[in-house]
N, C-alpha and C positions, 0 to 999 in steps of 0.2 A: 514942510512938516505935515502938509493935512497930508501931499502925497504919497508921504512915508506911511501913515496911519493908513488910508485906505488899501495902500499895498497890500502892508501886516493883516487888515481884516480881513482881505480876500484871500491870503494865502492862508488863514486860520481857518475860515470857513471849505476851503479845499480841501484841506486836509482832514477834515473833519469828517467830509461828506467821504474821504476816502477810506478813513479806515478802517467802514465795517467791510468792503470791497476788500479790503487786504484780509479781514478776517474769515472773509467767506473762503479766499484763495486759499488758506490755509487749510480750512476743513473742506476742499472739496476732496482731496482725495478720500481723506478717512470715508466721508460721504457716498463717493464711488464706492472704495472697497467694501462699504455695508450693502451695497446692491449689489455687488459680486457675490457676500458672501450665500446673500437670499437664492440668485440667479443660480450657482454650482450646488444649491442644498447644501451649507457644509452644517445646516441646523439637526438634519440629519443623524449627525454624531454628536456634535456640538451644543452646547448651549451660552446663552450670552446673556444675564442679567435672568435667568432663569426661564428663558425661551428657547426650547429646541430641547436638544438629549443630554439631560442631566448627568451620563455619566461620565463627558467628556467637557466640564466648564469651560470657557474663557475667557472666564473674568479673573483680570490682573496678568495675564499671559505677560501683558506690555510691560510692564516692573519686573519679571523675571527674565525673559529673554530680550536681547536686542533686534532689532530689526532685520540685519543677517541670519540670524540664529532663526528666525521666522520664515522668513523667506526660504532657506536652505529646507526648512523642516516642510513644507510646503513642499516644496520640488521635488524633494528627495529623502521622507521621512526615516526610512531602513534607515538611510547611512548617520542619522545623527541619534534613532534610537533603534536597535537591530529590532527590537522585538514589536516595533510599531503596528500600528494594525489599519492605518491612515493609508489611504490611497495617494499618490506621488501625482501629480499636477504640472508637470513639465512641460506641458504643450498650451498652457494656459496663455493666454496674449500677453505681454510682457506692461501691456497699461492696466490692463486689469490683476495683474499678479501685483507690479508697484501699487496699486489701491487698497488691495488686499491684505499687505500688510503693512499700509497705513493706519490701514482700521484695527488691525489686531492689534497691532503696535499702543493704539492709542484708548487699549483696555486695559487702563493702568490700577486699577481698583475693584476690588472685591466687590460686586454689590450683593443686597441681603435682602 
């Protein structure tokens, strides 16, 4: 019995000590894609939580488009809005494109 208990402690305490580890793996991309988006200026055009060029927000983008619908809009903005006026990013490294709209993705809320 004590061996059962001491098991259960150390596997509670494992798991303890791992899950902010899991939770960092979670937010590293969005974490990447926020150094992308500094790194390529997309502040630029863009603004996010009211930093950068207010006439192009994107805050809450994440709530209205999926993360396809972002990424396509990235690569290839003409083709998803003809009159865009967004520069196309297709040559972009395909780990920092997947960050990138990790993070846009995960501007799920308006801020104010």
């Amino acid at each position: 019995m004590k061996r059962i208990l001491t098991l259960g402690t150390v596997l509670c305490a494992a798991f303890a000590l791992a899950m902010p580890a899991m939770a960092d793996g979670a937010a590293a991309p969005a974490d990447k894609g926020k150094a992308v988006f500094a790194a390529q200026h997309c502040s630029m055009c863009h603004s996010i939580e009211g930093k950068g060029n207010p006439k192009t927000p994107l805050d809450g983008v994440g709530a209205r488009l999926s993360a396809d619908q972002i990424h396509k809009y990235i690569v290839s903005p003409k083709e998803v809005k003809a009159d865009s006026k967004m520069k196309a990013y297709p040559s972009l490294p395909a780990e920092d494109l997947e960050a990138l709209v990790a993070y846009i993705s995960s501007l799920k809320e308006v801020k104010k």
